[in-house]
C-alpha positions as CSV (number, residue, x, y, z in Angstrom):
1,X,97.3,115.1,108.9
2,X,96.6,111.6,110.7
3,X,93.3,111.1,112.1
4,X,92.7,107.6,113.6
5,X,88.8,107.2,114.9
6,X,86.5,104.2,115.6
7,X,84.1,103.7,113.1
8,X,80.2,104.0,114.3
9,X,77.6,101.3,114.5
10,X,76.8,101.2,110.9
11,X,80.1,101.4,109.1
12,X,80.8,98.4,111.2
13,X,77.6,96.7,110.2
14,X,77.8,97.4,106.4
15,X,81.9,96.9,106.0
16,X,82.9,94.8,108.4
17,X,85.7,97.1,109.7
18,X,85.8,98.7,113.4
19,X,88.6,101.6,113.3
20,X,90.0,103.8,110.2
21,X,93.3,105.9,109.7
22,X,93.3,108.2,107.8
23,X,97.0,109.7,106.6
24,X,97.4,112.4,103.5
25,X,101.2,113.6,101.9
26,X,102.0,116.2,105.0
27,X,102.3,112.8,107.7
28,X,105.5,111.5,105.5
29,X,108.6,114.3,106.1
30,X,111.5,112.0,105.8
31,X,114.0,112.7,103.5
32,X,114.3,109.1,102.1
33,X,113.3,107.1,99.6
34,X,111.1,105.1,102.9
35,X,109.2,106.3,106.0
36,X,107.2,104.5,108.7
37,X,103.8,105.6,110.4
38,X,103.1,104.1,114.0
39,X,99.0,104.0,112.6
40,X,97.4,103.0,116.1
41,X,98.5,101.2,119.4
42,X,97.4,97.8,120.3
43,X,97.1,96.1,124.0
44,X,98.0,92.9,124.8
45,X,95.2,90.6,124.0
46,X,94.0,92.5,120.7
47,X,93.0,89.8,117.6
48,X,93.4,91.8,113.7
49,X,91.0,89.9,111.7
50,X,91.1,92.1,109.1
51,X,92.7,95.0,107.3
52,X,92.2,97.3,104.5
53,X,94.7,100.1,102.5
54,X,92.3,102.6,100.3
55,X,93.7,104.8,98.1
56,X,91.9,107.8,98.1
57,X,94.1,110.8,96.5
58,X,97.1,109.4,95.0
59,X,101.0,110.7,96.2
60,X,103.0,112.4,94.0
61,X,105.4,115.0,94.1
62,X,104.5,117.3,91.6
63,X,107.6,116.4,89.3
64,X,108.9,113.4,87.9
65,X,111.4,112.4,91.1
66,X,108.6,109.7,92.6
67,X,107.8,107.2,89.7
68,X,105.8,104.6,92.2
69,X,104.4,104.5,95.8
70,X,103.6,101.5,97.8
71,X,102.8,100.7,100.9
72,X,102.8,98.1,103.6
73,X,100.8,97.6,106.8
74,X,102.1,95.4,110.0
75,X,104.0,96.0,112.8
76,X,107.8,96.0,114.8
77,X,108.1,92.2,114.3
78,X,107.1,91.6,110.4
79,X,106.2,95.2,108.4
80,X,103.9,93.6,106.2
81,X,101.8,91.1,108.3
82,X,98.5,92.5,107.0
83,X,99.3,94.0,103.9
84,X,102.1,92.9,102.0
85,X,101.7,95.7,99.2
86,X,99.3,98.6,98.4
87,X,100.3,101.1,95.3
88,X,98.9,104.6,96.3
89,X,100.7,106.2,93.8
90,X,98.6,108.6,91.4
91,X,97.8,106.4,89.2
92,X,96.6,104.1,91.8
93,X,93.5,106.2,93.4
94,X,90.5,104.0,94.1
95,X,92.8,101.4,94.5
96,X,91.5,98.5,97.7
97,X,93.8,95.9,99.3
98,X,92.9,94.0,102.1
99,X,94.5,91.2,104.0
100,X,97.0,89.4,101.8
101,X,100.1,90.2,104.2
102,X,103.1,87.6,105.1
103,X,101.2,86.6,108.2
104,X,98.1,85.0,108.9
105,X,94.7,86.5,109.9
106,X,93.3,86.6,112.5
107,X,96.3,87.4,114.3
108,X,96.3,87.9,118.1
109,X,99.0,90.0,120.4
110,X,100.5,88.7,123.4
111,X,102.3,91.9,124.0
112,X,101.3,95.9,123.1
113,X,102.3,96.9,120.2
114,X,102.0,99.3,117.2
115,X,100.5,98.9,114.0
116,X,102.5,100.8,111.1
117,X,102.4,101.4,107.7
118,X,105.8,101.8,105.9
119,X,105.5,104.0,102.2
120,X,108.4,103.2,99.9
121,X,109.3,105.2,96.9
122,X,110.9,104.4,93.7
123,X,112.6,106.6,91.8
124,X,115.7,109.2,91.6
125,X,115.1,111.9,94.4
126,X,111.8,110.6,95.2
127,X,111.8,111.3,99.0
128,X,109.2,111.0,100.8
129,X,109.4,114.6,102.1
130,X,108.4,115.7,98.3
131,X,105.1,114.8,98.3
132,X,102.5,117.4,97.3
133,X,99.7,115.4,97.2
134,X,98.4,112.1,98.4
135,X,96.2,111.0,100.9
136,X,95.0,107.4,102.2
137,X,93.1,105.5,104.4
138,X,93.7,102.4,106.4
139,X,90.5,100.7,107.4
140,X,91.0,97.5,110.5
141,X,88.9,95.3,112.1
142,X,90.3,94.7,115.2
143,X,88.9,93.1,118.8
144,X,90.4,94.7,121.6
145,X,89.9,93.0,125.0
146,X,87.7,94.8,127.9
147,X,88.6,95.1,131.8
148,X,86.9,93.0,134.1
């Protein structure tokens, strides 16, 4: 299940991060080798400065089908802006990547948008769907702009 939340005083203090996703194997139900998760809506104005994939549980399907799992992280106009790619496979648990994406941080939005993650599978039958275990968590730093 996907729970997005903003992280409290001290998490922001001690890691530098100000919101967290967190996604396990039941978010990803499409029959295909790839699947992409809206993770949180921006507004206009919001600056990225940072991002981070964790993986916590590794995904796996329980049989052979899935032989690796990546992920990316950015959004409708370049899928891997922040991230460009994360194994969360399951041999990859414990696994950190931040930043490293095709774009380049900070990066600010003139426009609303979505920030997604897109898993890719390789292997024969590996769908997406299959997984029976898995779970991740995306951590941002983002500054989102205030009413007047």
């Amino acid at each position: 299940m996907k729970r997005a939340y903003p992280l409290i005083t001290q998490s922001i203090a001690g890691y530098g991060f100000t919101h967290g996703v967190e996604l396990d194997y039941t978010e990803f139900t499409a029959a295909a080798l790839t699947e992409t998760i809206s993770l949180i809506s921006v507004p206009a104005g919001t600056v990225v400065r940072s991002v981070m994939v964790r993986c916590d549980i590794g995904f796996g399907d329980g049989a052979i089908d899935v032989t690796d799992s990546n992920v990316t992280v950015g959004d409708g106009g370049d899928v891997d802006r922040f991230v460009a790619s994360s194994g969360v496979f399951t041999t990859d648990v414990g696994s950190q990547y931040v930043d490293g994406g095709s774009g380049t941080l900070p990066h600010q939005y003139s426009s609303a948008d979505t920030i997604d993650l897109v898993i890719t599978n390789t292997g024969v039958g590996g769908n997406v769907a299959n997984f029976t275990t898995g779970r991740l968590t995306v951590l941002l730093d983002l500054v989102m702009p205030v009413g007047l």
